[in-house]
C-alpha positions as CSV (number, residue, x, y, z in Angstrom):
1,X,164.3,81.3,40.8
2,X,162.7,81.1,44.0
3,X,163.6,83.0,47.2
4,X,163.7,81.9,50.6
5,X,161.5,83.4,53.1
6,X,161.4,82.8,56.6
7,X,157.7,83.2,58.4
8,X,159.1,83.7,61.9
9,X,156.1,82.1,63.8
10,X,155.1,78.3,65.2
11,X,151.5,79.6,65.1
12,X,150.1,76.9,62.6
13,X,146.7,79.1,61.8
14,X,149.0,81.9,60.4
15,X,151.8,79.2,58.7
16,X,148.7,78.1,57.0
17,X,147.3,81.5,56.4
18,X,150.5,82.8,54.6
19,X,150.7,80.3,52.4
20,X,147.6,81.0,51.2
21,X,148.5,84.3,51.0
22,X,151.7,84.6,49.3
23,X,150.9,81.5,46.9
24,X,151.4,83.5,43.7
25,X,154.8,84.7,44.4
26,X,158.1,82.8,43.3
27,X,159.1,82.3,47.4
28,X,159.9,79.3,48.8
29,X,158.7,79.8,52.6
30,X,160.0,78.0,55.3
31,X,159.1,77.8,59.0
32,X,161.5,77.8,62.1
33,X,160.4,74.2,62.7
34,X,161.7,73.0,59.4
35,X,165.1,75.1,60.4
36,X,165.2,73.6,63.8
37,X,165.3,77.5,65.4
38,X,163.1,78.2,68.4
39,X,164.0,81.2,69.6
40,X,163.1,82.5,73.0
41,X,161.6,86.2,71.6
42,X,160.1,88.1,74.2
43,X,157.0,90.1,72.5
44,X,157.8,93.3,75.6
45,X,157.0,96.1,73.3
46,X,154.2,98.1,73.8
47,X,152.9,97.9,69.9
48,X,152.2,95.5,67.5
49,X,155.1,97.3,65.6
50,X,157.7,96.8,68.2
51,X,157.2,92.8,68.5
52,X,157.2,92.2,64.9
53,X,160.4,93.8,64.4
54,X,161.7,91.7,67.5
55,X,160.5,88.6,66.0
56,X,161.4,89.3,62.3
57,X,165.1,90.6,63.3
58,X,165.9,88.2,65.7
59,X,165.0,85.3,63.2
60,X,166.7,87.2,59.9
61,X,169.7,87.2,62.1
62,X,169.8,83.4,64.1
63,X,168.9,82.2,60.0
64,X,170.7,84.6,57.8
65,X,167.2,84.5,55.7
66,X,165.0,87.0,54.6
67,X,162.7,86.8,57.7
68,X,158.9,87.9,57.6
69,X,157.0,88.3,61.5
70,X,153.7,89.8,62.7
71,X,151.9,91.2,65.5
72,X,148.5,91.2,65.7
73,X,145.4,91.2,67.9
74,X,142.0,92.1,68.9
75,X,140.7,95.4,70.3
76,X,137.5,95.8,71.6
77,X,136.0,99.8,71.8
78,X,134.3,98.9,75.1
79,X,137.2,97.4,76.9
80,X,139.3,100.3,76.3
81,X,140.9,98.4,73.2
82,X,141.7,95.3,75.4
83,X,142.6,92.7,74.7
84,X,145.1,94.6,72.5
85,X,148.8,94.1,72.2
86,X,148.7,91.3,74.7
87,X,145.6,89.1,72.9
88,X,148.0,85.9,72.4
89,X,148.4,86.4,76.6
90,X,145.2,87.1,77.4
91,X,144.4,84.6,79.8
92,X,146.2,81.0,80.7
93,X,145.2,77.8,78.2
94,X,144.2,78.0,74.5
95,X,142.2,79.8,72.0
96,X,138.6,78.6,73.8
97,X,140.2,79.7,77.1
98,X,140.7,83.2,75.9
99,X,137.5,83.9,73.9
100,X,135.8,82.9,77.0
101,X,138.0,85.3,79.4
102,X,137.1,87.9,76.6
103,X,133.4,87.5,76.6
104,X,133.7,87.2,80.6
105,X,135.3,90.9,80.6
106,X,132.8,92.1,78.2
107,X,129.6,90.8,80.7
108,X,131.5,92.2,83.8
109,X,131.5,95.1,81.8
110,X,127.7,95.0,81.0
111,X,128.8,95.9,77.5
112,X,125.0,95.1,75.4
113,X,125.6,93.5,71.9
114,X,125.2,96.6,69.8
115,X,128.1,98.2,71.8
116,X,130.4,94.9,71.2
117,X,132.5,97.1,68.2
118,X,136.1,95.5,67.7
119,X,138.9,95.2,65.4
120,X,141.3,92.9,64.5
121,X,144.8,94.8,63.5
122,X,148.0,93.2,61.9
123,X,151.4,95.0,61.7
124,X,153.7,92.9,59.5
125,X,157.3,93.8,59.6
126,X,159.6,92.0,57.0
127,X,163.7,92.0,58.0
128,X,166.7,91.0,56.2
129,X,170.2,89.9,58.2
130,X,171.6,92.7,57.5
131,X,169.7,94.7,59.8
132,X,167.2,96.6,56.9
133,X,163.5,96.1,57.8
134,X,159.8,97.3,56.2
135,X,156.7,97.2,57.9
136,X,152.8,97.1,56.9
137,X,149.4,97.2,58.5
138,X,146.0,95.9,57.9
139,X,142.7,95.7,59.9
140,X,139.2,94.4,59.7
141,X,136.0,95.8,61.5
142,X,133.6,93.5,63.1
143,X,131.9,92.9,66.5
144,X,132.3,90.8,69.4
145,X,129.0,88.0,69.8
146,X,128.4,85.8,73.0
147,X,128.5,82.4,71.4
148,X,131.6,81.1,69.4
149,X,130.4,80.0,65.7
150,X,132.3,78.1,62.9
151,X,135.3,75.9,62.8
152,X,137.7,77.7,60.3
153,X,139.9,80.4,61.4
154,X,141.6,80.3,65.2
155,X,142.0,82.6,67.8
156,X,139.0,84.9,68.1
157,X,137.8,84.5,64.9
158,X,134.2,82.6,66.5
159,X,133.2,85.4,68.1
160,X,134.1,88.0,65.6
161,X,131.2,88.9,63.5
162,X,131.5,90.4,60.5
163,X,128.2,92.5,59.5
164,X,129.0,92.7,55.7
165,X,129.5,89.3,55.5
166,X,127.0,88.0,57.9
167,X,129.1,85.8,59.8
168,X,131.7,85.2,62.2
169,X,135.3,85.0,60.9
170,X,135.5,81.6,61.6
171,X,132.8,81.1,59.5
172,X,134.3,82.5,56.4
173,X,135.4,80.1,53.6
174,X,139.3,80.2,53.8
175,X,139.6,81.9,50.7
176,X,137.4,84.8,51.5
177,X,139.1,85.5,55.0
178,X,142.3,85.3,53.3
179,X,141.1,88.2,51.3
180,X,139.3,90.8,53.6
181,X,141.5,89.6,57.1
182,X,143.7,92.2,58.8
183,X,146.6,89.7,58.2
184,X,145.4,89.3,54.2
185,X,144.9,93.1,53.7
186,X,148.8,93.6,55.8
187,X,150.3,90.9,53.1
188,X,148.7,92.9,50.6
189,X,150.7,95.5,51.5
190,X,154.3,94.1,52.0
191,X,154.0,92.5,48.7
192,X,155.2,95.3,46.9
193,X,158.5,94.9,49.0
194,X,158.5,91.5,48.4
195,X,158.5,91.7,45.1
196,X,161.5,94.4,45.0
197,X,163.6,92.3,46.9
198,X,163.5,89.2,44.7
199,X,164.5,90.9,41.8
């Protein structure tokens, strides 16, 4: 039998990337645009932790389902780990308006390429309407590079480069960033939870 799992996000990119991701379990996952909820969550905290488990409670409670959120972002070394927790708010607009506020910040700064280090960091926090919650991390290492490259991915993944792989994250066949991505490596770890509560 399959269980219902709520991904707490209208984010399409990750909708898309956690149904990759958690293909090979028995869960039926559902959005808060098939459930008709659009909650007004405000993401105040000053972690990723914190917002997840705003998001994942607020939705396990307006749906009475299982209810899985996540919080995640970019820090770059040379901007002091900016743009951090507040990457989805980085500047006004879309993705391309962000990536180019980022790459702005990083010039003002006079940061050279080889001092570009960054990470991208995921807490996933998984809540059930009775107010019990579980929460997991990931990360991925890369670099930030001036021009945007590939169509895949969203967010900053053009201008993340990853040197093992020789490419930006955007770049990356789907499969691949849905293995070594700070969101795939946090799934990895929640599915052991998962797992124990569908039994």
């Amino acid at each position: 039998m399959s269980t219902k799992l709520l991904i707490a996000t209208h984010n399409r990119g990750k909708l898309r990337e956690y149904a990759a991701l958690l293909a090979n379990l028995p869960l039926t996952l559902l959005s808060p645009d098939e459930l008709g909820l659009d909650l007004d969550v405000v993401e105040s905290g000053d972690t990723y932790a914190d917002n997840a488990a705003f998001k994942a409670n607020a939705y396990a409670q307006a749906s009475g389902m299982l209810s899985l959120a996540d919080d995640s972002g970019l820090e770059v070394a040379a901007l002091d780990g900016a743009p951090g927790v507040r990457s989805a708010r980085y500047a006004l607009g879309d993705d391309a308006d962000r990536v180019k506020a980022l790459l702005r910040a990083l010039d003002k700064a006079g940061t050279p390429q080889e001092e570009r280090a960054a990470r991208f960091y995921c807490v996933i926090v998984l809540a059930t309407p009775d107010g019990r919650s579980w929460s997991a991390e990931g990360e991925c290492a890369g670099r930030i590079i001036d021009t945007p490259r590939g169509s895949g991915g969203f967010g900053y993944d053009p201008v993340f480069f990853i040197s093992s792989h020789g490419c930006t994250m955007a770049e990356l066949p789907s499969e691949e960033k849905n293995r070594i991505s700070h969101r795939a490596r946090a799934a990895q770890a929640i599915r052991p939870i998962l797992e124990r509560l569908m039994r």
